[in-house]
PAZAPA-4460 file (N, C-alpha, C; in steps of 0.05 Angstrom, whole numbers, plus 32768, in hexadecimal, padded with zeros to 4 digits):
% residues 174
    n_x    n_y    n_z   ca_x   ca_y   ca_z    c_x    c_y    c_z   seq   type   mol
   7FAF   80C4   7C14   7FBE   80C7   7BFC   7FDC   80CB   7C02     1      X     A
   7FEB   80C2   7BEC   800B   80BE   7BF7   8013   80DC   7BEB     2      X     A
   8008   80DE   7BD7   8014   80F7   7BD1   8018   810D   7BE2     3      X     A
   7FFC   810F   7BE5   7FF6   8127   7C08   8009   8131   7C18     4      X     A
   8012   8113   7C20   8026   810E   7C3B   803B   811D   7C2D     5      X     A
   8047   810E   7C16   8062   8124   7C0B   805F   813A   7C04     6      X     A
   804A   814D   7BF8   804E   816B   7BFB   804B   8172   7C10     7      X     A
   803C   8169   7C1F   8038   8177   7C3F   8060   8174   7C57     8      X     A
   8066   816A   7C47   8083   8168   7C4F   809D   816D   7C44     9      X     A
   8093   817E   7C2E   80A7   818F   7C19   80BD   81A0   7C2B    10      X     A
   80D1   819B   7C27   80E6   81AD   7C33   80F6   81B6   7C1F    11      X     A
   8104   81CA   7C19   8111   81DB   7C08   8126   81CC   7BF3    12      X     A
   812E   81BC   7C06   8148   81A6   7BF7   813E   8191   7BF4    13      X     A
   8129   8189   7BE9   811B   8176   7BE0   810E   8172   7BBF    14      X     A
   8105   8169   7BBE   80F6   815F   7BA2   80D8   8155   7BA5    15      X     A
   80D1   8165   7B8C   80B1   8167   7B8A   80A4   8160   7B7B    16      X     A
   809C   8142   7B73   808D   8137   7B56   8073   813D   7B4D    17      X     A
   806A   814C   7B3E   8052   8150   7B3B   8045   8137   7B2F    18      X     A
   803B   8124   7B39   8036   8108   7B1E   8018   810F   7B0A    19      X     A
   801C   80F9   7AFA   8002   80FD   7ADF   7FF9   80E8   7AE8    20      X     A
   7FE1   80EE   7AFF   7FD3   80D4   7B09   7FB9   80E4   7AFD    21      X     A
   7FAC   80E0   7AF7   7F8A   80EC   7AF3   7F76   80D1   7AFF    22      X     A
   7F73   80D8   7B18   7F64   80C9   7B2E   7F4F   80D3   7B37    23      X     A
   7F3E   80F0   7B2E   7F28   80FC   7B29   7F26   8111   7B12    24      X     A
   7F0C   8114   7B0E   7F09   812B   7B04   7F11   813E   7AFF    25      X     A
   7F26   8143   7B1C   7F26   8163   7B24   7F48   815E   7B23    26      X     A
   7F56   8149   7B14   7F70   8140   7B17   7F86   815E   7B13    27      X     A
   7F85   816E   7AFA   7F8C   8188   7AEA   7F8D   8196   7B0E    28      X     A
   7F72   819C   7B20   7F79   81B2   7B34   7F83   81A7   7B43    29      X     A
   7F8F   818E   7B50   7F9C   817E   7B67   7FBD   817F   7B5B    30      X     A
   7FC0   817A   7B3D   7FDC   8186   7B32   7FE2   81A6   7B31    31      X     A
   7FCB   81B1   7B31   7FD4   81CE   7B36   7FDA   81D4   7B52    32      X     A
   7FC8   81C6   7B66   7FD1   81D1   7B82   7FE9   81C3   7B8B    33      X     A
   7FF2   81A9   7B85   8006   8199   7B82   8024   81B1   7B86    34      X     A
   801C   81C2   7B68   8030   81C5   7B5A   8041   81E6   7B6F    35      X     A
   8026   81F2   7B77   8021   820C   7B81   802F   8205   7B9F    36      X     A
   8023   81EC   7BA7   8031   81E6   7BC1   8052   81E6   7BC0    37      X     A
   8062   81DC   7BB0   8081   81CB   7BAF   8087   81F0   7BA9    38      X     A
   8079   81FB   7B97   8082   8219   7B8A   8086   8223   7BA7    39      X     A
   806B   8233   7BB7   8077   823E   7BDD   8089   822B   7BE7    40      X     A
   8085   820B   7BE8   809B   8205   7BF9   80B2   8209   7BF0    41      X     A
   80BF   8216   7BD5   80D6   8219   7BCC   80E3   81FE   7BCB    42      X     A
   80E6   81E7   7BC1   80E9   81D1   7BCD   8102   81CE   7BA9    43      X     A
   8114   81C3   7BB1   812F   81C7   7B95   8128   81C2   7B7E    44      X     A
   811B   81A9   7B77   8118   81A4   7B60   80F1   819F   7B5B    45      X     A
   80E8   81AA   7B44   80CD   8199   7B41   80C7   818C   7B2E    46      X     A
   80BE   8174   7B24   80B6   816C   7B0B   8095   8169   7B0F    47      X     A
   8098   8174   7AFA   807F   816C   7AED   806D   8162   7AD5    48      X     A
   805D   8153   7ADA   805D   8136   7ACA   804A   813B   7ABA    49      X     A
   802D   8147   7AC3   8014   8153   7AB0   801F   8161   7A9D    50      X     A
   8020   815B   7A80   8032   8174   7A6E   8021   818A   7A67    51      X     A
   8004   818F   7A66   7FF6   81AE   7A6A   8009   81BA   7A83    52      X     A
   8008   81B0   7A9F   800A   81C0   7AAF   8026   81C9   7AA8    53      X     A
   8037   81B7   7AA3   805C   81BD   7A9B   805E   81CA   7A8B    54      X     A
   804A   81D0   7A74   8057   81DA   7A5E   8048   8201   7A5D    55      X     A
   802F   81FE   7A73   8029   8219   7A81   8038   8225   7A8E    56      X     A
   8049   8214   7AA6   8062   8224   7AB9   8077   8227   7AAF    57      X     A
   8084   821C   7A97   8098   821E   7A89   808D   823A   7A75    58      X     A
   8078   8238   7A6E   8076   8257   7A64   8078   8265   7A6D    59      X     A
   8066   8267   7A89   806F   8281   7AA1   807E   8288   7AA5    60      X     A
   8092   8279   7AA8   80B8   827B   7AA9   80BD   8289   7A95    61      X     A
   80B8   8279   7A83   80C9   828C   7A61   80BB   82A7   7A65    62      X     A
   80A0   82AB   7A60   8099   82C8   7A69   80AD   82D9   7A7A    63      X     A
   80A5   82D0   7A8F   80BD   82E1   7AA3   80DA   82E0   7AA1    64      X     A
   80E6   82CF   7A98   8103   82D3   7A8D   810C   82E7   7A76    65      X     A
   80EC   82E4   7A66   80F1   82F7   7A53   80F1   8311   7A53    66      X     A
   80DB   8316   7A67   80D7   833C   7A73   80EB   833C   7A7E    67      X     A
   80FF   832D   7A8F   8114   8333   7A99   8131   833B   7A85    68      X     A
   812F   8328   7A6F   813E   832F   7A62   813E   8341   7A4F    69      X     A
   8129   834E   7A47   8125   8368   7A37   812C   8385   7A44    70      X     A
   811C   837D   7A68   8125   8391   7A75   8143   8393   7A77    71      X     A
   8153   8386   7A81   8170   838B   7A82   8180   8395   7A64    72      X     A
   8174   8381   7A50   8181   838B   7A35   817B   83A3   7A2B    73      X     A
   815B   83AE   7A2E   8154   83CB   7A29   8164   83E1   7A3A    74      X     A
   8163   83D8   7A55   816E   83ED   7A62   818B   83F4   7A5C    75      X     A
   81A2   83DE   7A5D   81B7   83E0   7A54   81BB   83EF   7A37    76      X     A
   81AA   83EA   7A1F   81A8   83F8   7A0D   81A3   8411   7A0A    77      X     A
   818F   841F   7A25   8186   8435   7A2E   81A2   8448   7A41    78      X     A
   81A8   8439   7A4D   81C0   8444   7A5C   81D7   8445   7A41    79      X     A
   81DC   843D   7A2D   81F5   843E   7A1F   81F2   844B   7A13    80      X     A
   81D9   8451   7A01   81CD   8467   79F2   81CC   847F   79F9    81      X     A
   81C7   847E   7A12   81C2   8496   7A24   81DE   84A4   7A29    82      X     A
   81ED   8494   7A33   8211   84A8   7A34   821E   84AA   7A1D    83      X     A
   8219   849A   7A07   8228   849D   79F8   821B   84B1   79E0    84      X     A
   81FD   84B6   79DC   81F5   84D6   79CE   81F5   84DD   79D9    85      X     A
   81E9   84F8   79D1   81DF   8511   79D9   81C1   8517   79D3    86      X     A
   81B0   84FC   79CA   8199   8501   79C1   8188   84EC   79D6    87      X     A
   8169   84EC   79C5   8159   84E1   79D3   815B   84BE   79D0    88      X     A
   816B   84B6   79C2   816B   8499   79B0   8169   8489   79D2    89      X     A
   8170   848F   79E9   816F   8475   7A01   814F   847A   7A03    90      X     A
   813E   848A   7A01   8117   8488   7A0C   8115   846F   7A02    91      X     A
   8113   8462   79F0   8106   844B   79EA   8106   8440   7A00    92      X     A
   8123   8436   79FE   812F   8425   7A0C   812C   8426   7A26    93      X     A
   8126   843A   7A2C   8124   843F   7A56   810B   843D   7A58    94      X     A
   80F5   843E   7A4B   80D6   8433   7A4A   80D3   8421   7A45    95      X     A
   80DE   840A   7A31   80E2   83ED   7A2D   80E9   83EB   7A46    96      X     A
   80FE   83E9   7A55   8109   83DE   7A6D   80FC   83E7   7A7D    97      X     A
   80F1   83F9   7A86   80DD   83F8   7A9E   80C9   83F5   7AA3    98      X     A
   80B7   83F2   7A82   809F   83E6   7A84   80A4   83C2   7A89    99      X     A
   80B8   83B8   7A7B   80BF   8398   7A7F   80C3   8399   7AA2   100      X     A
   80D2   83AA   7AAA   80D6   83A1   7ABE   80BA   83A2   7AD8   101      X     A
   80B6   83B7   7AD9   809C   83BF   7AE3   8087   839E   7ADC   102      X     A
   807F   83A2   7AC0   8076   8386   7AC7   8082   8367   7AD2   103      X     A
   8098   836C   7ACC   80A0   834F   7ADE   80A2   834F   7AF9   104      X     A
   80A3   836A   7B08   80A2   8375   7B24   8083   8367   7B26   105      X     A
   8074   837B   7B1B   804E   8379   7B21   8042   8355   7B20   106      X     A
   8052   834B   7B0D   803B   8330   7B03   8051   8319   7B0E   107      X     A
   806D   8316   7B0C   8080   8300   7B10   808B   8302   7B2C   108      X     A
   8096   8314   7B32   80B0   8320   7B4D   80A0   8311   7B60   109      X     A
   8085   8311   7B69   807F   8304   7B83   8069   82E8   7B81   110      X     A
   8072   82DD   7B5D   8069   82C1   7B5D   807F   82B1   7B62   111      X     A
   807E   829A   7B73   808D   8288   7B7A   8099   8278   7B5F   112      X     A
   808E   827B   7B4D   8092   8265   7B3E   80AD   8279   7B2A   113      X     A
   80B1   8291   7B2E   80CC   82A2   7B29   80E1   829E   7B2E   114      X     A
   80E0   8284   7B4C   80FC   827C   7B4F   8103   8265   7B4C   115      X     A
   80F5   825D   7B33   80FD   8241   7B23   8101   8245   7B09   116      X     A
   8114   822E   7AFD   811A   8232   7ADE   811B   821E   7AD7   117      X     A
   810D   8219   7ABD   810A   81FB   7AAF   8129   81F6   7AA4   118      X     A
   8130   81D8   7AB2   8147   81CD   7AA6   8143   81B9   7A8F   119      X     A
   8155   81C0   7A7C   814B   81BC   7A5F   816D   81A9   7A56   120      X     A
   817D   81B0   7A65   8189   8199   7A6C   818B   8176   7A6E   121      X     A
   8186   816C   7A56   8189   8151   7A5A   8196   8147   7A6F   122      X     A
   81AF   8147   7A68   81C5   8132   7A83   81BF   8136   7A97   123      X     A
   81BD   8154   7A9D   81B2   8158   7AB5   819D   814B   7AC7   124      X     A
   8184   814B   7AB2   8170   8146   7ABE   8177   812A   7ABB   125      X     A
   8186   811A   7AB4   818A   8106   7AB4   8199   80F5   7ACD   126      X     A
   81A2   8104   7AD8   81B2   80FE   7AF5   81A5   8105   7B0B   127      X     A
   818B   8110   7B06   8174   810F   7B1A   816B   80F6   7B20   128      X     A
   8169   80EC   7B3F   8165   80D5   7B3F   8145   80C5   7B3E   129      X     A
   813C   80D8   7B43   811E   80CF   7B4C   8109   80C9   7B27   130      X     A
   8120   80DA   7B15   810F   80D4   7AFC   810F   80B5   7AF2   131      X     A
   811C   80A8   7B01   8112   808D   7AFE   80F6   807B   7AF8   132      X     A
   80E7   808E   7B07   80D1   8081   7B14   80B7   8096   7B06   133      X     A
   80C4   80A5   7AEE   80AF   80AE   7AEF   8093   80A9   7AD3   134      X     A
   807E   80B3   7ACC   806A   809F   7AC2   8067   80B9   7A98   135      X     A
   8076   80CA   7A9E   8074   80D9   7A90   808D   80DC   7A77   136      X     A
   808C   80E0   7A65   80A8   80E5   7A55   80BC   80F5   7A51   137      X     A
   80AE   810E   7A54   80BF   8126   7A51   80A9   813A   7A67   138      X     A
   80B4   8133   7A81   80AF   814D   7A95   80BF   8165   7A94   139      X     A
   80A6   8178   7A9F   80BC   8191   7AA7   80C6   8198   7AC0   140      X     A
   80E1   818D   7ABE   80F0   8190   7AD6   80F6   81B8   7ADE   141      X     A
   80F3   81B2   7AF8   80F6   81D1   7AFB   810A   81D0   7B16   142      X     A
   8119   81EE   7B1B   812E   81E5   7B2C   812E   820C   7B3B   143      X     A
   8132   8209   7B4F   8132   821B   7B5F   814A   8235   7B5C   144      X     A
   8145   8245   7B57   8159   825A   7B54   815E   8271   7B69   145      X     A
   8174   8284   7B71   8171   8298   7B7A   816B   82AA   7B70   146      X     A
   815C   82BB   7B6A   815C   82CA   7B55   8154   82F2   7B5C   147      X     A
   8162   82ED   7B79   815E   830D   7B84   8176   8321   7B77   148      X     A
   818A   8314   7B7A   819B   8323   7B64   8195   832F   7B44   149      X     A
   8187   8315   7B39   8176   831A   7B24   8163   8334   7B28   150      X     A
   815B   8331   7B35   8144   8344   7B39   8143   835D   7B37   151      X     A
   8161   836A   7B52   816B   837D   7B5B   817A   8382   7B36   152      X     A
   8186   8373   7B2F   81A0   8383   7B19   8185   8386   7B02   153      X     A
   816D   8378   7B04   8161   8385   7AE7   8156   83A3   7AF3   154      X     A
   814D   83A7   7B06   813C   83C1   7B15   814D   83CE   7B0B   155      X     A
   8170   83CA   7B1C   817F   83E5   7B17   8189   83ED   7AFD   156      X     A
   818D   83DB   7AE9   818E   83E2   7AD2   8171   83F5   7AC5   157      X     A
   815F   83EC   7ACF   8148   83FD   7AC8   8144   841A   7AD4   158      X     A
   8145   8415   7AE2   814E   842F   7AF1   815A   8442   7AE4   159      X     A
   8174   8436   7AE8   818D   844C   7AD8   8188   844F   7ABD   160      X     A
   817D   8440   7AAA   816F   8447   7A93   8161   845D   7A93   161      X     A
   814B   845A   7A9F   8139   8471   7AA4   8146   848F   7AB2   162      X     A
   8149   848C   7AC1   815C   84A2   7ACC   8178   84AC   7AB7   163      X     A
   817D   84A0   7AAD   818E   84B0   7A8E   817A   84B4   7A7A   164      X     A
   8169   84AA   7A79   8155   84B3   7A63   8146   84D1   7A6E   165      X     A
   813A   84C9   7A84   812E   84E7   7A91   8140   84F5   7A8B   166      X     A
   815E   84F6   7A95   8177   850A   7A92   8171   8514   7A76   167      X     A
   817C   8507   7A67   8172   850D   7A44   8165   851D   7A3E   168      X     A
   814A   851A   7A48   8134   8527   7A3F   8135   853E   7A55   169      X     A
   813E   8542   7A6A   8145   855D   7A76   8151   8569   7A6B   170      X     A
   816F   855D   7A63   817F   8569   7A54   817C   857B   7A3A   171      X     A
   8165   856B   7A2E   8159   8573   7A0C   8144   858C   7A0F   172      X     A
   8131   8588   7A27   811F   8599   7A24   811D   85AF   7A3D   173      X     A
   8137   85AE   7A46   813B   85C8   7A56   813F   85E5   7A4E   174      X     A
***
């Protein structure tokens, strides 16, 4: 199989087509392992052509972008609330953000598929060269991110949320 040969030779700065061939039965788990493979090899860009499987990993993503972004926005809310009363009004907010975060640590932080983000970008995806050739209409292109910075600035915002909120509540019920 030709396909084989090219994931088994995925290198980081490369490109990874998932295609919509259904050539057995079992076509759905050969695009999942397809897809799982290009994800560890970290490989730049992936499309993918099955639209169940695309429109599953593109949820994953939004999921996790989203715990990410509640955590940072709660916590920030939690930290502002927090210096600027004298009351309890940051708790919400520092439990929002560290339960978001906590779960995107527990279920996302060490899936591979965390350091990709669906480009939703027309032109873009349009100056990709390989979508020439491909058999599908609207794939989901996915593209490799760094995203440890990400990671680190939502924790420590959670953090410091929580830790002015504890303060608070030391402060109140001492």
């Amino acid at each position: 199989m030709a396909g084989d040969e090219t994931d088994s030779n995925l290198k980081p700065s490369s490109v990874a087509i998932i295609r919509e061939v259904y050539d057995s039965e079992n076509a759905h788990l050969k695009f999942e392992m397809e897809l799982e493979r290009a994800l560890e090899a970290g490989v730049s860009v992936i499309v993918i052509e099955p639209e169940p499987l695309g429109e599953e990993t593109a949820r994953w993503i939004y999921v996790g972008n989203l715990l990410h972004k509640v955590s940072v926005y709660s916590g920030l809310c939690g930290i502002a609330s927090g210096l600027m009363w004298n009351s309890l009004a940051c708790t919400p907010f520092g439990i929002v953000s560290i339960l978001c975060s906590g779960c995107y640590t527990l279920s996302w932080q060490w899936d591979p598929c965390c350091k990709y983000q669906e480009e939703k970008n027309r032109r873009h995806i349009a100056t990709l060269p390989m979508l020439s050739d491909l058999t599908s209409a609207s794939p989901v292109v996915l593209v490799h991110t760094d995203n440890k910075r990400k990671i680190i600035f939502h924790n420590a915002i959670s953090i410091a949320a929580v830790g002015i909120c504890l303060w608070r509540l030391y402060n109140t019920f001492k």
